[in-house]
DOMIFI-447746 format. One record per atom (N, C-alpha, C, O, CB): x, y, z negated. Coordinates in steps of 0.02 Angstrom, whole numbers, padded with zeros to 5 digits, always signed. Each point is the difference from the previous one (the first is absolute). Glycine has a CB too. Example, Ala and Ser with C-alpha at 12.3 -4.5 7.8 and 13.67 -1.06 7.14 Angstrom:
BEGIN
+00660-00284-00390/-00045+00059+00000/+00045+00060+00000/+00052-00001-00033/-00147-00058-00029/+00077+00112+00098/+00042+00059-00003/-00039+00055-00037/+00025+00055-00008/+00034-00087+00116/
! end
This chain:
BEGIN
-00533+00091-01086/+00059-00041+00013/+00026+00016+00070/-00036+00004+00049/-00008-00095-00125/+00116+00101+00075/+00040+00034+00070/+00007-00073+00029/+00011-00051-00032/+00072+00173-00009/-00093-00115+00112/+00019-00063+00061/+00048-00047-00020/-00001-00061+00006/-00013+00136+00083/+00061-00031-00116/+00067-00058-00013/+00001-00021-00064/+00043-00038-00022/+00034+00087+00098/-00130-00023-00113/+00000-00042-00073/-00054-00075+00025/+00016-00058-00012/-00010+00195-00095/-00062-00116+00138/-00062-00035+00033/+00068-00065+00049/+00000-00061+00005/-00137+00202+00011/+00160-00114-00002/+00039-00072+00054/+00045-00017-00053/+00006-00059+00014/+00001+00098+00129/+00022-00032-00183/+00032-00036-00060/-00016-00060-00021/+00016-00060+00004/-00007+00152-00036/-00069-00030-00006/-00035-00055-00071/-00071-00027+00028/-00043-00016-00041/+00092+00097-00078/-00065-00086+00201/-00055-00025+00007/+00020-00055+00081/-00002-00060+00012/-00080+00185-00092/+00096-00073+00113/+00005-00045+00074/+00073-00053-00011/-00016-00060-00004/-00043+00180+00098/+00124-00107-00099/+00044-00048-00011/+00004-00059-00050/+00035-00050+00005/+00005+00139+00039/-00089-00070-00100/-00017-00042-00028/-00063-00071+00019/+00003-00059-00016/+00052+00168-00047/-00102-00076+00097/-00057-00026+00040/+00032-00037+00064/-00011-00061+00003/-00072+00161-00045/+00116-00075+00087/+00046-00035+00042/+00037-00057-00019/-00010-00059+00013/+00016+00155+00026/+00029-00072-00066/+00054-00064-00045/-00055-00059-00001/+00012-00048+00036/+00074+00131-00137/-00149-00084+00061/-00021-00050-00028/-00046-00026+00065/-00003-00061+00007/+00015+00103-00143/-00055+00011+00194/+00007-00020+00046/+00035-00049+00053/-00037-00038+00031/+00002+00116-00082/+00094-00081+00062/+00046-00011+00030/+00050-00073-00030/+00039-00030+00036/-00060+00170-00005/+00005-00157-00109/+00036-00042-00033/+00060+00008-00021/+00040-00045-00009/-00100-00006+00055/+00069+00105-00053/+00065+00020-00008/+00017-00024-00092/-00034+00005-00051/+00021+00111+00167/+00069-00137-00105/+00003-00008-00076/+00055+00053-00025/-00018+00035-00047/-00016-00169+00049/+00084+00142+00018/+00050+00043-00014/-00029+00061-00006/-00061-00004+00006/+00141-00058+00046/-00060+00118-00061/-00016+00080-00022/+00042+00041+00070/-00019+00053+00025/+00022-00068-00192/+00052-00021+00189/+00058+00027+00038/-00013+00000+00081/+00011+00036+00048/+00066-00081-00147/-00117-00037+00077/-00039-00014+00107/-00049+00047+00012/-00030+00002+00055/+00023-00138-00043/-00005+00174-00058/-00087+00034+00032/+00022+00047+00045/+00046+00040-00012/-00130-00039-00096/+00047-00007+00171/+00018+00074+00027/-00006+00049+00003/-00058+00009+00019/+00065-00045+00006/+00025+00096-00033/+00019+00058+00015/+00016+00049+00037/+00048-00007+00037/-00046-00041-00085/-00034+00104+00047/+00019+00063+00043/+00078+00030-00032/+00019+00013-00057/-00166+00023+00082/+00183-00031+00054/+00065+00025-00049/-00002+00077+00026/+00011+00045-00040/+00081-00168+00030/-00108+00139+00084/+00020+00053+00022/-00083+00037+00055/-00052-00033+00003/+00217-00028-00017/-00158+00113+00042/-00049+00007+00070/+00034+00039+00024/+00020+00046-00036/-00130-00062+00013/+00132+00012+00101/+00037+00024+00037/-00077+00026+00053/-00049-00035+00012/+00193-00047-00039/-00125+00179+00056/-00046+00012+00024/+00054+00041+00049/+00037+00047-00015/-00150-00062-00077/+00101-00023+00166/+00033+00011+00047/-00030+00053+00039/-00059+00005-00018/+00099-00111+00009/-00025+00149+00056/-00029+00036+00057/+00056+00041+00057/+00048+00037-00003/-00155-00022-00090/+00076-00040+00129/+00045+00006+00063/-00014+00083+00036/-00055+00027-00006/+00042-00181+00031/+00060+00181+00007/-00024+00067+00026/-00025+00012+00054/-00041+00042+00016/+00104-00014-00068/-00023-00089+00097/-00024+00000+00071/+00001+00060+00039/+00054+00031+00000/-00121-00112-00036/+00009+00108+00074/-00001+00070+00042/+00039+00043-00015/+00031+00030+00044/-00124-00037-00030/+00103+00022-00086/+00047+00040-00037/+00057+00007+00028/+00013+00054+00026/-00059-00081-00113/+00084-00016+00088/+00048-00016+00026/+00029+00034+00059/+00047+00037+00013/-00086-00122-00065/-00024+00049+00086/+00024+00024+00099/-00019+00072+00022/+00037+00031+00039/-00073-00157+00008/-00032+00158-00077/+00004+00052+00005/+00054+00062-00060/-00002+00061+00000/-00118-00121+00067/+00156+00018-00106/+00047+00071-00036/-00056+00044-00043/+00000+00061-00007/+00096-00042+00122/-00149-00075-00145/-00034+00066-00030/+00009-00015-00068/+00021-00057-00011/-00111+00087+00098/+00078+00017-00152/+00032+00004-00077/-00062-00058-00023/-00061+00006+00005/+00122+00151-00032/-00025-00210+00002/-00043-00057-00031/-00002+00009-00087/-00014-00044-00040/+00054-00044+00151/-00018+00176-00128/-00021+00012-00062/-00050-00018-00053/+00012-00021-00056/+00033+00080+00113/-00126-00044-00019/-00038+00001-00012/-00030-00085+00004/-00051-00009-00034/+00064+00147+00058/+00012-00200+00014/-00010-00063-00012/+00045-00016-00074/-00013-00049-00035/-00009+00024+00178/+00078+00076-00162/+00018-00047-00047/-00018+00035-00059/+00009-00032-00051/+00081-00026+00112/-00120+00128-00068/-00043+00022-00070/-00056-00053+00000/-00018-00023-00054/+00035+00162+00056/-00043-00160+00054/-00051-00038+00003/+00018-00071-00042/-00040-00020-00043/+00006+00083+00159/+00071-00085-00106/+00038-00064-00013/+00009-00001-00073/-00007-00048-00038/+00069+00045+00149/-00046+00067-00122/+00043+00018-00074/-00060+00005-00065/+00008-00010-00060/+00100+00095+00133/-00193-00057-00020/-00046+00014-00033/-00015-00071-00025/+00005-00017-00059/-00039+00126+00119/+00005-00167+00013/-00028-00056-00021/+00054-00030-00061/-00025-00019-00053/-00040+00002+00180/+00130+00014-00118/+00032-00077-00042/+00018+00045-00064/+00030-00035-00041/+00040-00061+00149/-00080+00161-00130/+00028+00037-00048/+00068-00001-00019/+00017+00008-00059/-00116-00018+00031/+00155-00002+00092/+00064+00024-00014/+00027+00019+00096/-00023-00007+00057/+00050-00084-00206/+00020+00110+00121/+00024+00034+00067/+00056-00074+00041/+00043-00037-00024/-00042+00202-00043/-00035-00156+00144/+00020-00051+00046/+00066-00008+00023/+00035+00051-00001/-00136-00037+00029/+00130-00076-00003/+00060-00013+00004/-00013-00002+00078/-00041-00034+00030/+00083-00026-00151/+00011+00116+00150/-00008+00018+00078/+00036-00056+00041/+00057-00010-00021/-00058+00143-00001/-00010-00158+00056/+00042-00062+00041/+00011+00022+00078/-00046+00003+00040/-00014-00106-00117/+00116+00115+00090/+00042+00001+00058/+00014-00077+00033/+00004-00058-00020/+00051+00170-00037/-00049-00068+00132/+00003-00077+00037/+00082+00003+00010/+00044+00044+00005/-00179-00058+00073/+00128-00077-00077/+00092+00002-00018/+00022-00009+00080/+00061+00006+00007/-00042-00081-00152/-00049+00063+00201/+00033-00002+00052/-00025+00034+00058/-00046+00032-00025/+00081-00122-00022/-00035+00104+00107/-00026+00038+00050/-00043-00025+00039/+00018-00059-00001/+00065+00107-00004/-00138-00044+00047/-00044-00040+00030/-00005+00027+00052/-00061-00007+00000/+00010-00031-00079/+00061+00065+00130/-00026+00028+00060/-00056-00016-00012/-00019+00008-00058/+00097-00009+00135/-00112-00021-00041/-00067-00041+00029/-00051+00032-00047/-00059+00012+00011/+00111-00139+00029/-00022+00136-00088/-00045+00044-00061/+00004+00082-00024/-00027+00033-00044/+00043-00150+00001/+00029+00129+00096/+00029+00069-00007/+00037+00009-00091/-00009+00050-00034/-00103+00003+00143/+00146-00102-00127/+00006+00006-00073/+00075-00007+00004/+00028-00041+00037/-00146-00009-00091/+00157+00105+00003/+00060+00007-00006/+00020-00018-00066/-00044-00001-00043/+00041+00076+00128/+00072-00092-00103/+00000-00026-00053/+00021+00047-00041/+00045+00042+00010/-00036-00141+00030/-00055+00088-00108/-00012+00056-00063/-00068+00028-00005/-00030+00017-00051/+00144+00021+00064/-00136-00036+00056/-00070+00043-00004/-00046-00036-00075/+00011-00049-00035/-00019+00071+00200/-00025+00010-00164/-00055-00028-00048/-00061-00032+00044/-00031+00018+00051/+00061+00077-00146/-00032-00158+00046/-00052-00023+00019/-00072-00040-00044/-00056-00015+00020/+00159+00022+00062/-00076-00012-00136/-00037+00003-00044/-00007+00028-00055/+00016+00059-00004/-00014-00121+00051/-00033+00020-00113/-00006+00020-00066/-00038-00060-00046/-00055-00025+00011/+00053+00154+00036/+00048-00142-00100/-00019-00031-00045/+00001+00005-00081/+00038+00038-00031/-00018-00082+00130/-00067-00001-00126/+00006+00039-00081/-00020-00083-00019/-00044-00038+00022/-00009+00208-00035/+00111-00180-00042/-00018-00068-00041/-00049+00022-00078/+00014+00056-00024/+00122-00121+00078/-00163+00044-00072/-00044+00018-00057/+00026-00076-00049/+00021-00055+00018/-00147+00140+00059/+00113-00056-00141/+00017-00051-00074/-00008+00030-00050/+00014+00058-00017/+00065-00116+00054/-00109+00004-00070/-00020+00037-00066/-00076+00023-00011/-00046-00026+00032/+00165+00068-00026/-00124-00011-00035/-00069+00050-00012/-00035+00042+00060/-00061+00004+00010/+00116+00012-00122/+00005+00021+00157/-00017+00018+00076/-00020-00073+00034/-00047+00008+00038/+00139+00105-00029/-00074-00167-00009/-00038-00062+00054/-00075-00009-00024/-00044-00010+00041/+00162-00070-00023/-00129+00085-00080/-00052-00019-00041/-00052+00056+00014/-00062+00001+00001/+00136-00065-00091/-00042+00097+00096/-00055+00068+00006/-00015+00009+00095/-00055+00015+00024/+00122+00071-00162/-00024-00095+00167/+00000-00005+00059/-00042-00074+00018/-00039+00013+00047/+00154+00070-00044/-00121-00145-00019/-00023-00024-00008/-00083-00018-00009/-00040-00036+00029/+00156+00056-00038/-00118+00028-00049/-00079-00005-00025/-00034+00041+00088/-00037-00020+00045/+00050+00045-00233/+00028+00043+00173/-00030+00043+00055/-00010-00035+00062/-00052+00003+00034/+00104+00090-00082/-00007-00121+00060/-00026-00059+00088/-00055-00044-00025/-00047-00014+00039/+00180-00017+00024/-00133+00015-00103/-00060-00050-00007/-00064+00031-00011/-00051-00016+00029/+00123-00062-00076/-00068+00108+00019/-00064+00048-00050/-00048+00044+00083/-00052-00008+00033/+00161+00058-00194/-00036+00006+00159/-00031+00065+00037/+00016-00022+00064/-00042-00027+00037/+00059+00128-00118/+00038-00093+00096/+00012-00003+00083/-00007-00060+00046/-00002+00019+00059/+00076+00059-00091/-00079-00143+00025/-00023-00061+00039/-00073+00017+00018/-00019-00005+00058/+00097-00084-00119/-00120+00111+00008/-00054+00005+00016/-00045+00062+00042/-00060+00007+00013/+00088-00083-00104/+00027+00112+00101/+00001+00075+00054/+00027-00018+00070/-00003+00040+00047/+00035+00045-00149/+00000-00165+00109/+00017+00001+00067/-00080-00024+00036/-00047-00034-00020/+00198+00001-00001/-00131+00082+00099/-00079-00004+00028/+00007-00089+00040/+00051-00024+00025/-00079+00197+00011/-00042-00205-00043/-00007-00043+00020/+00022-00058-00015/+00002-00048+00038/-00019+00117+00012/+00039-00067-00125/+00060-00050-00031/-00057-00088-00028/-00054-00010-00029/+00162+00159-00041/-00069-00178+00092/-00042-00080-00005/+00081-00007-00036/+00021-00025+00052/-00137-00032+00080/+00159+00057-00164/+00031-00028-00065/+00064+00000+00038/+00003+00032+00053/-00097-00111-00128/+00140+00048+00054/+00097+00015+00012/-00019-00092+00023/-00050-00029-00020/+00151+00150-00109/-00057-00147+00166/+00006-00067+00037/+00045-00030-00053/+00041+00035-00030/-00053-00004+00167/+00007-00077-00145/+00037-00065-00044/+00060-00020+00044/+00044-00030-00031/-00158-00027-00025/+00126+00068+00119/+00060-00035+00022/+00044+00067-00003/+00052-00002+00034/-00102-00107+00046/+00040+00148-00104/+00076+00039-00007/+00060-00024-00076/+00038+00042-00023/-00124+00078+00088/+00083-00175-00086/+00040-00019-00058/+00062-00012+00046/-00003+00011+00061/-00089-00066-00156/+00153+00030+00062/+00060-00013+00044/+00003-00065-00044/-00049-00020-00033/+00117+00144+00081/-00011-00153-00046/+00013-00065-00010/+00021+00020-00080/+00000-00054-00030/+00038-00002+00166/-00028+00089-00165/+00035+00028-00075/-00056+00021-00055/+00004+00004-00061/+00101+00052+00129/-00156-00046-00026/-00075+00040-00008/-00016+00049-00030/-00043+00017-00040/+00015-00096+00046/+00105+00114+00040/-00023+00079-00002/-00052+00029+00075/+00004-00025+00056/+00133+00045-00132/-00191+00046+00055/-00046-00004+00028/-00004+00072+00030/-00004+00051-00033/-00040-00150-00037/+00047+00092+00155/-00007+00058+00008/-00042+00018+00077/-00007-00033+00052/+00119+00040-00138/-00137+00064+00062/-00054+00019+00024/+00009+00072+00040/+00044+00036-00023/-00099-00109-00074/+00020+00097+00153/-00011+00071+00027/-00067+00033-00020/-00048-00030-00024/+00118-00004+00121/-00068+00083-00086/-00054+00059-00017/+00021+00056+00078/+00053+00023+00021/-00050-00030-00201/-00058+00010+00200/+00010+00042+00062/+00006+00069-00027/+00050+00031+00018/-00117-00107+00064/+00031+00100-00116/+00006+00072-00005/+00009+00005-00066/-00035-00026-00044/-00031+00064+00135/+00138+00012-00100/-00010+00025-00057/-00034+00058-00034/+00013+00027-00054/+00062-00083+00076/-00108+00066+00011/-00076+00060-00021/-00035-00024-00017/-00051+00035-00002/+00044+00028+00061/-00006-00154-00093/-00059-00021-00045/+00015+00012-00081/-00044-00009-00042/+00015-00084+00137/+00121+00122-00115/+00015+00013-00050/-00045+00059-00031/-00015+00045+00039/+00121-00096-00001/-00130+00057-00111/-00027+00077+00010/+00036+00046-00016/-00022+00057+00002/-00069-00085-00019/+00176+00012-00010/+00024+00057-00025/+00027+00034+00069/+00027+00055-00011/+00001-00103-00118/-00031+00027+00200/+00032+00047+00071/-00083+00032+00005/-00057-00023+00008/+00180-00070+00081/-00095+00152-00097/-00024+00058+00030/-00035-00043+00074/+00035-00043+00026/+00071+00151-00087/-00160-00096+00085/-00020-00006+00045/+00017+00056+00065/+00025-00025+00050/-00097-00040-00136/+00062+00131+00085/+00006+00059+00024/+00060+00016+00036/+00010+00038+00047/-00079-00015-00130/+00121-00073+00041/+00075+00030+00003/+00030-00060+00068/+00048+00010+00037/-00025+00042-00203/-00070-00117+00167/+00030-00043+00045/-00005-00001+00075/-00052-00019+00028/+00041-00032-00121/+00063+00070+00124/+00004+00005+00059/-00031-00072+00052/-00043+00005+00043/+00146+00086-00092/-00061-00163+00028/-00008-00050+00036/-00001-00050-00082/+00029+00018-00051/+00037+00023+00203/-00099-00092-00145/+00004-00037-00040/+00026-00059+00014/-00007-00023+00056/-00065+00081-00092/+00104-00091-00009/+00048-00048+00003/-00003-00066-00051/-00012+00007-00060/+00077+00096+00103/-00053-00161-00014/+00018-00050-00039/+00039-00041-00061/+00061-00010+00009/-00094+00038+00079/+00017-00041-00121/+00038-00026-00053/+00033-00068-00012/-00043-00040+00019/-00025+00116-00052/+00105-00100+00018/+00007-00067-00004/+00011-00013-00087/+00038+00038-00031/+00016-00048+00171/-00083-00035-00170/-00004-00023-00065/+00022-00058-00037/-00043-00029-00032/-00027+00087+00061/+00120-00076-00031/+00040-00052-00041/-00014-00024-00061/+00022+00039-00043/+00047+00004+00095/-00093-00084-00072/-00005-00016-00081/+00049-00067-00024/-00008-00061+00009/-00130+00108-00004/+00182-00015-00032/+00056-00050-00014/-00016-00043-00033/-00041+00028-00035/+00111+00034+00041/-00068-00144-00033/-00030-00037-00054/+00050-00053-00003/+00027-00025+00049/-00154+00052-00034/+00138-00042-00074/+00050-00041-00019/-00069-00083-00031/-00038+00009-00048/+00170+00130+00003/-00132-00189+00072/-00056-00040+00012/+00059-00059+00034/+00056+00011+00023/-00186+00087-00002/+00098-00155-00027/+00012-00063+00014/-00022+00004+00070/+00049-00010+00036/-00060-00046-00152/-00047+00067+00153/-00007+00013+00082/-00060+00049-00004/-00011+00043-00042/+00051-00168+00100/-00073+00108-00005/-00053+00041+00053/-00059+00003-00075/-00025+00045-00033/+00049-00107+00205/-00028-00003-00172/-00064-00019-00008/-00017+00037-00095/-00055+00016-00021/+00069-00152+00132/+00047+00139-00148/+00004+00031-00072/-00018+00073+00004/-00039+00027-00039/+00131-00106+00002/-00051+00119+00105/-00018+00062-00002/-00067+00014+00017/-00027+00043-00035/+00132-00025+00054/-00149-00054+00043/-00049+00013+00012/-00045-00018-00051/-00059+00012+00014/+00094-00012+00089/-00025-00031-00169/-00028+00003-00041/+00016+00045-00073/-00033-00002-00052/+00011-00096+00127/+00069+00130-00064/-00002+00072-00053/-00030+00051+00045/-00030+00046-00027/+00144-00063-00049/-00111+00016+00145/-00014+00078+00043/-00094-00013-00013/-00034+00049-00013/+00166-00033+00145/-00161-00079-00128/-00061-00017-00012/-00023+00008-00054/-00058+00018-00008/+00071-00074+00074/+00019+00045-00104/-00017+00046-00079/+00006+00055-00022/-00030+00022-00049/+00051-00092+00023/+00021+00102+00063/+00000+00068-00032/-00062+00041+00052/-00010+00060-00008/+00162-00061-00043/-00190-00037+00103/-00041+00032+00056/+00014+00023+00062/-00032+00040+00034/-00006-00018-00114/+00090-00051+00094/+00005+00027+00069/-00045-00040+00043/-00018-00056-00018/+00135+00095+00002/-00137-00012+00073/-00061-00004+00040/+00019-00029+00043/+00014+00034+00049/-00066+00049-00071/+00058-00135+00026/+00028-00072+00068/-00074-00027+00034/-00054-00003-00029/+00177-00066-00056/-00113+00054+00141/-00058-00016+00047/+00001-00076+00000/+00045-00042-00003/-00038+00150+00082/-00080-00110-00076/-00023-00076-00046/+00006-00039+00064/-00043+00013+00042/-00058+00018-00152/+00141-00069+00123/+00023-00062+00059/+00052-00031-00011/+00018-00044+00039/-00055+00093+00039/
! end
């Protein structure tokens, strides 16, 4: 059974009845995962941030949406247009699969990891999280990475508040620190 058949016909159903839900429509849901990364150094030194976004393109399995800065910063040496990041929204069968893989393989490859903190929900209880290096992925080449870089991780959820999502992200296993 594939992840997204298993969160179907087992966890949203188990939640729901968890939670008291009587409707089919209140249960909550993953709608989207937004996987952010910033270029930083890149930037200021003018060097080709090619190889961060094959990287990018490897982990989320589609190719990244490049983000330019819309205004000028001195203070930051940043002109407007430069690049400065990169992002990729995932849905569908790519979130699900991207998904399993954070939970499964790569959470448990970060060094020194005691679980993701409970106060990153927002008031909507969408839930989001960093990863310092993206070299705990296994599909980046190790060999090929110059500097390693951070990720930022969005999990969009359409939920009544905080407290519904942290109880589908708890069912499907994500690794929250017990306090």
């Amino acid at each position: 059974m594939s992840f997204k058949e298993h969160y179907q016909t087992k966890i949203l159903p188990q939640v729901r009845k968890d939670l008291g839900i009587g409707n089919v429509m209140e249960t909550p849901r993953i709608e989207k995962i937004v996987i952010n990364m910033s270029i930083g150094s890149f930037v200021t030194l003018h060097k080709d941030y090619s190889s961060l976004k094959s990287d990018l393109s490897l982990i989320a399995g589609q190719a990244p949406q490049v983000l330019k800065s819309r205004k000028a910063i001195s203070n930051f040496k940043l002109r407007q247009g430069m690049v400065v990041g990169m992002s990729v929204t995932l849905r569908g069968d790519r979130m699900f699969y991207f998904l399993e893989k954070l939970i499964k393989i790569v959470l448990p490859r970060v060094r020194d990891f005691r679980g993701i903190s409970k106060k990153s929900f927002d008031k909507e209880g969408n839930f989001n999280f960093g990863i310092r290096e993206h070299t705990i992925f296994p599909e980046v080449p190790q060999l090929d990475v110059v500097k390693p870089h951070g990720l930022q991780i969005t999990v969009k959820m359409k939920s009544r508040g905080s407290q519904d999502s942290e109880a589908l992200l708890t069912a499907l296993g994500f690794p929250f620190t017990r306090s």
